[in-house]
DOMIZA-601627 format. One record per residue: x, y, z of N, C-alpha, C in turn; residue in three letters. Coordinates in pm, whole numbers, padded with zeros to 5 digits, always signed. Example, Ala and Ser with C-alpha at 12.3 -4.5 7.8 and 13.67 -1.06 7.14 Angstrom:
2
+01319-00569+00780+01230-00450+00780+01320-00330+00780ALA +01285-00225+00708+01367-00106+00714+01290+00003+00787SER 
//
This chain:
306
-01002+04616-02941-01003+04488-03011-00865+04423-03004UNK -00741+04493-02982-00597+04439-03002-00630+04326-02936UNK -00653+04452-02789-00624+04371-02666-00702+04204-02591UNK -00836+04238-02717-00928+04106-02698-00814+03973-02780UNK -00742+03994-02881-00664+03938-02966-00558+03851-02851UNK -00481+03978-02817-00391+03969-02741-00421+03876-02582UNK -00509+03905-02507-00596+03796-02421-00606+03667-02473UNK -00684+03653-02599-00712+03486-02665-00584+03435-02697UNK -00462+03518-02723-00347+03458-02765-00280+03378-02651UNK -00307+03524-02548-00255+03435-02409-00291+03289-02355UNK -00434+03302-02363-00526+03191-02336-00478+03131-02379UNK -00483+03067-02503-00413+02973-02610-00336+02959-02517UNK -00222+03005-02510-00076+02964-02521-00087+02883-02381UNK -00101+02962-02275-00140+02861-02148-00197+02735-02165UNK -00354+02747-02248-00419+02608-02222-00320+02523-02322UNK -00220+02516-02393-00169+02452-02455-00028+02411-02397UNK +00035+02540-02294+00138+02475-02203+00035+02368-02074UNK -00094+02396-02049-00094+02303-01926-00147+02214-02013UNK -00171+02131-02129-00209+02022-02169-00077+01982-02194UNK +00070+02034-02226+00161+01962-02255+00227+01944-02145UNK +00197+01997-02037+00227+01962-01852+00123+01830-01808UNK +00060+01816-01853-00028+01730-01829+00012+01616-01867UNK +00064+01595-02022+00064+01502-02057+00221+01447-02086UNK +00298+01531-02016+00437+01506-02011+00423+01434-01874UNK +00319+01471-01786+00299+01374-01643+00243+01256-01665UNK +00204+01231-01777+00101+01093-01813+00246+01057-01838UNK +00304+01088-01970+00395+00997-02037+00539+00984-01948UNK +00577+01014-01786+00662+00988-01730+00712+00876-01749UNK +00652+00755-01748+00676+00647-01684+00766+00606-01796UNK +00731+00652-01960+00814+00582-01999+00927+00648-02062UNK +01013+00731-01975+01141+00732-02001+01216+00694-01877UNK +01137+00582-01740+01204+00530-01652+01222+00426-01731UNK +01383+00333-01597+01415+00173-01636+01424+00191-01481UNK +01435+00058-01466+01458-00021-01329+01572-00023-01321UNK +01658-00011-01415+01836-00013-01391+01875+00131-01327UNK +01765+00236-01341+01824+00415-01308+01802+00398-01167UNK +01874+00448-01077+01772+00506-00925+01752+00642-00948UNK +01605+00632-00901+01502+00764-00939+01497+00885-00804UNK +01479+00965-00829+01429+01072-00730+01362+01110-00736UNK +01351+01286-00706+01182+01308-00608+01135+01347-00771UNK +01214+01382-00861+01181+01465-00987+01057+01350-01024UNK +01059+01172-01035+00993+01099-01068+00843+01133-01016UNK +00870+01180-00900+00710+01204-00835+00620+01305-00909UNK +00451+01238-00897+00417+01307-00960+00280+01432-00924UNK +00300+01357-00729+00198+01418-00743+00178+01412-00554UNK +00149+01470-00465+00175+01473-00320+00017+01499-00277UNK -00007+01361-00163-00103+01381-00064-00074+01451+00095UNK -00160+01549+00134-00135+01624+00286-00221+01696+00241UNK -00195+01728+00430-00348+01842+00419-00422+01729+00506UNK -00356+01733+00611-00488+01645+00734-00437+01520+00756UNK -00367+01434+00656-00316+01306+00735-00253+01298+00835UNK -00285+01210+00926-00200+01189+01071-00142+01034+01046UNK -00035+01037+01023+00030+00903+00985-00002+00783+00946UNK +00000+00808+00804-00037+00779+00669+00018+00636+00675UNK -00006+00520+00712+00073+00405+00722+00061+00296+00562UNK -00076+00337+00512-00080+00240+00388-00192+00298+00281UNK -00161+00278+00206-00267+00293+00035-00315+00201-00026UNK -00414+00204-00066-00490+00102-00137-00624+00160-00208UNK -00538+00148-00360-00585+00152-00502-00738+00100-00472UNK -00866+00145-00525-00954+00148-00549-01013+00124-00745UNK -00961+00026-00816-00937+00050-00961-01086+00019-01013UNK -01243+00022-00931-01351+00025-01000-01418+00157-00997UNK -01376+00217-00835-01361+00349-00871-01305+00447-00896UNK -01186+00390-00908-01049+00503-00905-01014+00597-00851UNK -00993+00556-00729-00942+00641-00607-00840+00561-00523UNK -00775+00623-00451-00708+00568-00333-00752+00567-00178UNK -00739+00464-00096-00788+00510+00059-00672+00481+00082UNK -00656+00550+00207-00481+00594+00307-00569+00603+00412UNK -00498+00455+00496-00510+00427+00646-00468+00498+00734UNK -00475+00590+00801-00402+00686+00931-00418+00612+01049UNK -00263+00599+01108-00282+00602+01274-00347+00697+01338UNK -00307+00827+01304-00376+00938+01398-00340+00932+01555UNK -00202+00894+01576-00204+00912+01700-00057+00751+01733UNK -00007+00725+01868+00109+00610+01822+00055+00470+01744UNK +00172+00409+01709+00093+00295+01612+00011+00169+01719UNK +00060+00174+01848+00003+00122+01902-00073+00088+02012UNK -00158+00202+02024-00227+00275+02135-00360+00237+02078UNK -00454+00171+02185-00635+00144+02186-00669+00298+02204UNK -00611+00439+02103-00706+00510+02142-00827+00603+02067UNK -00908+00464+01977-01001+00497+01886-00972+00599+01796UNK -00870+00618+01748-00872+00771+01649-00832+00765+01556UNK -00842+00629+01485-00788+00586+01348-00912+00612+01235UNK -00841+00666+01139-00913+00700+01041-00874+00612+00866UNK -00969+00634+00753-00937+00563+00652-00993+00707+00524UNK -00881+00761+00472-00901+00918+00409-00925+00854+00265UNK -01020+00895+00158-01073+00871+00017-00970+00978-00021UNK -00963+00937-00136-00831+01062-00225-00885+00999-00373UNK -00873+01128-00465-00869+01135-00604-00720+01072-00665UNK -00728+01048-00748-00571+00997-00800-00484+01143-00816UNK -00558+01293-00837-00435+01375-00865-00415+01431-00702UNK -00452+01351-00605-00388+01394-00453-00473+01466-00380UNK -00618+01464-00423-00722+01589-00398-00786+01474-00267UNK -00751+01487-00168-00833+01461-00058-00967+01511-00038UNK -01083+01413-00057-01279+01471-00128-01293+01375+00030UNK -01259+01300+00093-01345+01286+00214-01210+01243+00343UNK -01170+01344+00430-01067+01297+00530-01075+01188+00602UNK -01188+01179+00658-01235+01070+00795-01346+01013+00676UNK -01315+00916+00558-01427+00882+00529-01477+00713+00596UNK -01359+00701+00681-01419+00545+00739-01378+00576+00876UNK -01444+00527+01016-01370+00555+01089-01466+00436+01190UNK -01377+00411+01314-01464+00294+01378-01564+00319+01475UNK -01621+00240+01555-01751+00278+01613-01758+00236+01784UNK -01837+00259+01857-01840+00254+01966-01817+00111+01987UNK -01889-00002+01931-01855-00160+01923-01746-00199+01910UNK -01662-00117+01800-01548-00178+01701-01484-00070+01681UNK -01460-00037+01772-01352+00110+01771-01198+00079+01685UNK -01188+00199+01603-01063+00158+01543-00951+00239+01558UNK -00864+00165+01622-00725+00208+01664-00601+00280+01613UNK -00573+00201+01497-00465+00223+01420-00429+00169+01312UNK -00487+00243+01184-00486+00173+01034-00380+00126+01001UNK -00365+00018+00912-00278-00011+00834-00314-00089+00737UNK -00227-00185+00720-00265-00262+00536-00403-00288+00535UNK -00449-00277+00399-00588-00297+00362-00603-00369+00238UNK -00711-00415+00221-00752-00524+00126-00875-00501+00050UNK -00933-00516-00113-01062-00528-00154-01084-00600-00174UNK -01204-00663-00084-01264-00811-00152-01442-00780-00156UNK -01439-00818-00318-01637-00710-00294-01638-00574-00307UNK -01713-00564-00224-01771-00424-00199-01652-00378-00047UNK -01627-00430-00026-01600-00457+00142-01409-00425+00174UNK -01375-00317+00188-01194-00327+00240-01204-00307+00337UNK -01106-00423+00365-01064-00473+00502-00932-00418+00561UNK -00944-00378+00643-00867-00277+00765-00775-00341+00838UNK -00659-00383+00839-00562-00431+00988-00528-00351+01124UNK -00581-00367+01234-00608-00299+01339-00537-00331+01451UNK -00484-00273+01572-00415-00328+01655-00463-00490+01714UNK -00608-00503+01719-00628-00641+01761-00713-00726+01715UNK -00733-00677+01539-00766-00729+01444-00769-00727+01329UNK -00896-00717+01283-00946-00675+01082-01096-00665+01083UNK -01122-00473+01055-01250-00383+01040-01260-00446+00865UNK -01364-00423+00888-01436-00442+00724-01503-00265+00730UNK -01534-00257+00610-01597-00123+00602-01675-00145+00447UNK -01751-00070+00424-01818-00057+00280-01755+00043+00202UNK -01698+00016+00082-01616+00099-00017-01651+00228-00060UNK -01787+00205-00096-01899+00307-00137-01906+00401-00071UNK -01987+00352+00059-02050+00477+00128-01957+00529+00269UNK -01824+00376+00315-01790+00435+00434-01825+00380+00537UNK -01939+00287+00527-01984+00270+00644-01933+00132+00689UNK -01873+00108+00855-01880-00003+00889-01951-00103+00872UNK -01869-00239+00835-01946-00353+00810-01927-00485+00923UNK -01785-00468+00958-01742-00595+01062-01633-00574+01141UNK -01610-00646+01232-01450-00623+01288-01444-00771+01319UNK -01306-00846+01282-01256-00979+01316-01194-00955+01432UNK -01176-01034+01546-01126-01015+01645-00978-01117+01670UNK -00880-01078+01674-00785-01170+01674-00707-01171+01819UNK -00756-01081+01893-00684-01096+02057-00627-01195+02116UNK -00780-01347+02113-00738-01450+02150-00599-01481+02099UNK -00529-01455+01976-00385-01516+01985-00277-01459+02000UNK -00298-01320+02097-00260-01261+02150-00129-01196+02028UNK -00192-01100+01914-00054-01098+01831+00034-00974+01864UNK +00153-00949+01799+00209-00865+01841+00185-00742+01814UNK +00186-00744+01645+00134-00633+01578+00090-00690+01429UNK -00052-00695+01432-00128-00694+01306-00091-00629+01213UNK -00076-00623+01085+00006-00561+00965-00066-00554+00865UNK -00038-00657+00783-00140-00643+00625-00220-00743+00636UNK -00293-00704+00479-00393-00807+00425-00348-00876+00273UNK -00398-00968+00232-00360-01072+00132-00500-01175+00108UNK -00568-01201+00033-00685-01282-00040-00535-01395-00081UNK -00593-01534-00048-00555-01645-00096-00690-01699-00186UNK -00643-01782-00323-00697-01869-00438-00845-01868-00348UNK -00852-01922-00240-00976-02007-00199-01096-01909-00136UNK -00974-01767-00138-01103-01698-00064-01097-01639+00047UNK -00989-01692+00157-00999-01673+00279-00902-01530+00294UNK -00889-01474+00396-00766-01386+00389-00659-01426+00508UNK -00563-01339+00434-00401-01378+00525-00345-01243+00547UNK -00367-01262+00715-00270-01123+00792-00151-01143+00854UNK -00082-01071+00823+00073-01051+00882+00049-01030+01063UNK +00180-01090+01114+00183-01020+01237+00341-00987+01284UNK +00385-00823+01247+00509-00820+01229+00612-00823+01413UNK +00492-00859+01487+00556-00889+01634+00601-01038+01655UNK +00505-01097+01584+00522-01280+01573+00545-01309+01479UNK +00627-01424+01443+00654-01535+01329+00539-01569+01262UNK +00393-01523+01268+00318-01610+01238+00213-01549+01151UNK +00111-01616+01091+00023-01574+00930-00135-01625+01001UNK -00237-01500+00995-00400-01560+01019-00449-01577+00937UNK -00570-01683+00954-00662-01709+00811-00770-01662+00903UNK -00885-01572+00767-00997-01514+00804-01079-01592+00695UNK -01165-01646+00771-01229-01695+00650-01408-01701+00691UNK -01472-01600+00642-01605-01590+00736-01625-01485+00863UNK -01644-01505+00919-01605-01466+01063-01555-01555+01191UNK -01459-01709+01113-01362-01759+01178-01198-01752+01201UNK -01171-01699+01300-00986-01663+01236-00923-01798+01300UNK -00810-01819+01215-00723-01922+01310-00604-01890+01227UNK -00482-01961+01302-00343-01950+01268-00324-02057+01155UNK -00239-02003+01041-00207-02074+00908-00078-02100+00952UNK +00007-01996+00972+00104-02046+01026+00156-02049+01121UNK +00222-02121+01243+00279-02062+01345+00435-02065+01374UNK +00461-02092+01263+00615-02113+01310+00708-02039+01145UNK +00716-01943+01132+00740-01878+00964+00862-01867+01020UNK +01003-01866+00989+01144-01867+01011+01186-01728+01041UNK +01046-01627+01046+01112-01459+01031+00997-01400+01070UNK +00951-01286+01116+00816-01210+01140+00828-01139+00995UNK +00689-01120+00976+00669-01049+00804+00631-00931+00820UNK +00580-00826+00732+00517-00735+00734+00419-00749+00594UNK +00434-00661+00523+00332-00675+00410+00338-00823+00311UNK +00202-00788+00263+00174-00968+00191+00131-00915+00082UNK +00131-00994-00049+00062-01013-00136+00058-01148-00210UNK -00062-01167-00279-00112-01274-00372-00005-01294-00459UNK +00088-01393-00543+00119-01446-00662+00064-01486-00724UNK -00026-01451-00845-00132-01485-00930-00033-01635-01031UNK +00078-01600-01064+00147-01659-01161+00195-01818-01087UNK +00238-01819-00951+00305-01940-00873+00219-01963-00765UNK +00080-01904-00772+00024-01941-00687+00030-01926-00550UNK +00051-01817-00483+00130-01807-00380+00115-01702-00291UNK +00093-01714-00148+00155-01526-00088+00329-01522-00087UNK +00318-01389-00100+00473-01348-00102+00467-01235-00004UNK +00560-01291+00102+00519-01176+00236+00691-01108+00246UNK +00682-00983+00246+00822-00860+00307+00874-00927+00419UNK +01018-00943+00437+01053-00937+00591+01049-00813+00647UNK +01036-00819+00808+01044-00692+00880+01265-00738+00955UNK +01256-00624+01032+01367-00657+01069+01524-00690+00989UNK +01604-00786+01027+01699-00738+00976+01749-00864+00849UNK +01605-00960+00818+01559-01091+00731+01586-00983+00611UNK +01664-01075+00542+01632-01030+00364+01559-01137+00281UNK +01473-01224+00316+01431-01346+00259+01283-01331+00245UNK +01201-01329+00123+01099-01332+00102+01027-01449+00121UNK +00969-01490+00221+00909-01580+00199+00758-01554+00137UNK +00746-01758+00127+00613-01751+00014+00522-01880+00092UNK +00427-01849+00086+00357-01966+00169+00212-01983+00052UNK +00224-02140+00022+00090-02194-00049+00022-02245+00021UNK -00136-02145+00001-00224-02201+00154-00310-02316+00054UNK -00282-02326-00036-00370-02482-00101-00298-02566-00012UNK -00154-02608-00112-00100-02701-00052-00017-02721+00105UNK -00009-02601+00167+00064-02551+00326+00225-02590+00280UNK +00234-02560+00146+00417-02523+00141+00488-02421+00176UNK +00598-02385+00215+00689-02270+00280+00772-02234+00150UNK +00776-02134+00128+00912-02136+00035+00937-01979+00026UNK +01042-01966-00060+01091-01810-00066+01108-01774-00235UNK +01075-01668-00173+01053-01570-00376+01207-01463-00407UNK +01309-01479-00271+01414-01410-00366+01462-01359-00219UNK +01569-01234-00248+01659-01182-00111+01638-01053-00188UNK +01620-00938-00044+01646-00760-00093+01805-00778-00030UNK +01814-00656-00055+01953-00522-00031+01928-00479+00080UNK +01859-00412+00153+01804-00345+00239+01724-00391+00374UNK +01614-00387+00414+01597-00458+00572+01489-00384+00589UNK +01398-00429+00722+01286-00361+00734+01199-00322+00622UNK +01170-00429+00532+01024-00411+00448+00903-00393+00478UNK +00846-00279+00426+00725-00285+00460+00632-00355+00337UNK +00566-00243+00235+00489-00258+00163+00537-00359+00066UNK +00463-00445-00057+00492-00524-00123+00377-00514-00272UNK +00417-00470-00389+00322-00503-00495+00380-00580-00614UNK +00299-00635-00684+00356-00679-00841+00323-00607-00914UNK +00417-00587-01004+00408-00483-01125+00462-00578-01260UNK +00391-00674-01320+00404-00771-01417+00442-00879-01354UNK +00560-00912-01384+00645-01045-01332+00698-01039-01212UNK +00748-00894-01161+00823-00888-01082+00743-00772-00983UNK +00776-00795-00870+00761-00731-00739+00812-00615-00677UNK +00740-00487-00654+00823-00360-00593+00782-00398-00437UNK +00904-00346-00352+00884-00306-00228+00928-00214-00153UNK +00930-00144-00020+00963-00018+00031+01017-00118+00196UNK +01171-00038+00158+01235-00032+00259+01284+00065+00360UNK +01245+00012+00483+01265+00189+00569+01414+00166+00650UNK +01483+00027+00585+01647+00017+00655+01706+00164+00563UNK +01702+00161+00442+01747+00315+00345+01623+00361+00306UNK +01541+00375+00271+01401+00438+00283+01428+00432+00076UNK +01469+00337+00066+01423+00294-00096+01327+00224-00108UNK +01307+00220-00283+01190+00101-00331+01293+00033-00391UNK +01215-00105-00397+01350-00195-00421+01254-00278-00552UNK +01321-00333-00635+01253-00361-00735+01329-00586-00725UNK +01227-00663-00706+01270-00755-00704+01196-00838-00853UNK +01370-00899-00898+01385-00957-01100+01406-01081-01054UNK +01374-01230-01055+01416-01351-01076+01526-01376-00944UNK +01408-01334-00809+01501-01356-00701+01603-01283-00637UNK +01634-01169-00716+01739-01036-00706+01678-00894-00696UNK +01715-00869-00587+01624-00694-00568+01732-00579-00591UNK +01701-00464-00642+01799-00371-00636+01691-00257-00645UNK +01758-00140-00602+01711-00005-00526+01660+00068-00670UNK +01566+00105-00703+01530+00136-00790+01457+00360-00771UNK +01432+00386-00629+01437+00473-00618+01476+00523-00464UNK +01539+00648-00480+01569+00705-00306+01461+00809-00267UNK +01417+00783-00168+01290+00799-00104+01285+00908+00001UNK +01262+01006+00025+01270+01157+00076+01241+01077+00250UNK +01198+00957+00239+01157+00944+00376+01159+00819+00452UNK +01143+00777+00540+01104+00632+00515+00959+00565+00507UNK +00944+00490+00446+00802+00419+00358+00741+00337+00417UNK +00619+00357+00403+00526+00220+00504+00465+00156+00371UNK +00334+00137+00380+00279-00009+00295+00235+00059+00192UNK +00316+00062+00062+00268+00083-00087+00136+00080-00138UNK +00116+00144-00231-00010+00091-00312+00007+00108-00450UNK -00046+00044-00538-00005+00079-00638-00175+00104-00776UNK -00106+00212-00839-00223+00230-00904-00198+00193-01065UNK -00320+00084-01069-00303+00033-01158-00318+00104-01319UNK -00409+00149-01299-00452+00233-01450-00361+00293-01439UNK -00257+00391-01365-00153+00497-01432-00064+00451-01413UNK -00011+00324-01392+00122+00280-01355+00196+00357-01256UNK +00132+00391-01147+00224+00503-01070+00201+00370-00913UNK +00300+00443-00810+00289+00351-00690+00268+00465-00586UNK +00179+00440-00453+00195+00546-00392+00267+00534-00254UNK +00306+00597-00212+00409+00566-00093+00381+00692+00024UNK +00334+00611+00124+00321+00658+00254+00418+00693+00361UNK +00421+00773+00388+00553+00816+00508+00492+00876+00651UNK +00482+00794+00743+00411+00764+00872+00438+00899+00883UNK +00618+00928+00957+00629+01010+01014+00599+01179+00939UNK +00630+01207+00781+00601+01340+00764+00399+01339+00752UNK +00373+01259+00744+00198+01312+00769+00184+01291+00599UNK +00249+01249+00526+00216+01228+00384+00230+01121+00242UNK +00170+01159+00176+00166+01033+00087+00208+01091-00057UNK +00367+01036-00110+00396+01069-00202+00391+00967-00337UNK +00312+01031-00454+00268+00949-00586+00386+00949-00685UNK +00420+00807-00699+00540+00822-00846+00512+00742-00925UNK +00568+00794-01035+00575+00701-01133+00644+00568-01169UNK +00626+00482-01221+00690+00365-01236+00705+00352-01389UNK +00822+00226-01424+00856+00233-01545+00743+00129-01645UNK +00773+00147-01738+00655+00035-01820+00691-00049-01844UNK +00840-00114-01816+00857-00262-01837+00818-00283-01729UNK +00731-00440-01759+00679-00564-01680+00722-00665-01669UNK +00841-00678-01754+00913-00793-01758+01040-00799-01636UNK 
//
């Protein structure tokens, strides 16, 4: 009988250290600021185990999961072996190859992705795959060859509906709207890489690639040009909002850079260098992809939004 005592005591004591491990991982976020630069200690949680260069994430917040785009092979090689991996939020990879392209619409080499619907949309060496969220299954491929781009990048939903892809080989921005593509912009002062929506100014706000520190912002209502602020750093990839202000991942120092009222500063140092962010909304955490180690590392972020 001690020893039955002595067992339940143990028990106890464990299930009560891993609920206060648990929930010392929930409550991370808020003993960050944006004024600290963070390290790996912030992380909370590591994807691997089968990715082949992990280029981008994208939050799933109706079902709460993440998909991570893989090249599977160089970023820019036609040689069908791109994959789109489902992940649990605590890093548990439940389907590897759960999207992958087809004899019609073969898919090359993942990167930024988009939810609109039921339906995320894929950036591909010589276009944008649609796929079904749910089950996986191919739905479309946009074909953008005719404008011969350099390298297709992200995705971005503008006010009206249509979508806007980066092309970080050219100066220039596509509109998808249907199954018609044409050029929004052709003449942008810088090649971009990742995009996102401005809900607040109405606006995309696209990363520079290269050695641009200038965010530009393009309003596809009105076809205005403008800019949302300057980084520290160079070679942006990924881009999210987190309240007012904007995180991004730079692979010139392989930081996240946190951009306040036009001013960016390095907010964490990054074990690697970073491709296209995602960020998860329900836990306030961001996830960050690193082409070259094959993985996708989860951190926390702070709880000011201001």
């Amino acid at each position: 009988m001690k020893y039955f005592y002595v067992i339940t005591l143990l028990f106890a004591t464990t299930y009560v250290l891993l609920i206060s491990s648990c929930n010392n991982q929930q409550d991370k976020s808020g003993d960050l600021s944006w004024n600290t630069v963070q390290d790996t200690t912030q992380r909370v949680a590591i994807i691997e185990g089968g990715l082949q260069g992990p280029e981008a994430v994208q939050y799933d917040g109706e079902q709460d999961l993440y998909f991570v785009s893989n090249f599977n092979g160089p970023s820019n090689a036609p040689d069908s072996n791109a994959f789109i991996s489902r992940v649990q939020p605590d890093g548990t990879i439940d389907s590897l190859k759960f999207m992958t392209g087809t004899a019609e619409a073969p898919f090359h080499s993942g990167r930024g992705m988009f939810i609109m619907g039921d339906t995320l949309f894929v950036a591909d060496l010589n276009g944008v795959h649609g796929f079904n969220r749910h089950t996986g299954r191919h739905l479309s491929f946009t074909d953008l060859s005719s404008f011969e781009p350099g390298f297709v990048n992200d995705i971005a939903a503008g006010p009206e509906g249509a979508l806007y892809v980066t092309d970080t080989g050219k100066p220039q921005l596509y509109r998808l709207s249907g199954k018609r593509a044409t050029i929004a912009v052709d003449s942008l002062p810088q090649v971009s890489n990742g995009i996102i929506y401005d809900e607040k100014n109405k606006r995309l706000v696209m990363a520079p690639w290269g050695e641009a520190h200038t965010f530009l912002t393009w309003d596809p209502v009105n076809e205005i040009q403008g800019e949302a602020g300057r980084g520290v750093g160079g070679n942006y990839d990924g881009i999210e909002f987190v309240g007012n202000n904007f995180i991004v991942s730079s692979q010139a120092d392989s930081s996240m850079q946190v951009v306040k009222d036009g001013k960016a500063a390095v907010f964490a140092k990054l074990p690697g260098r970073p491709a296209d962010i995602g960020l998860d909304t329900k836990r306030n955490r961001v996830m960050v992809p690193y082409v070259a180690l094959n993985r996708v590392d989860i951190w926390a972020l702070p709880d000011d939004k201001n």
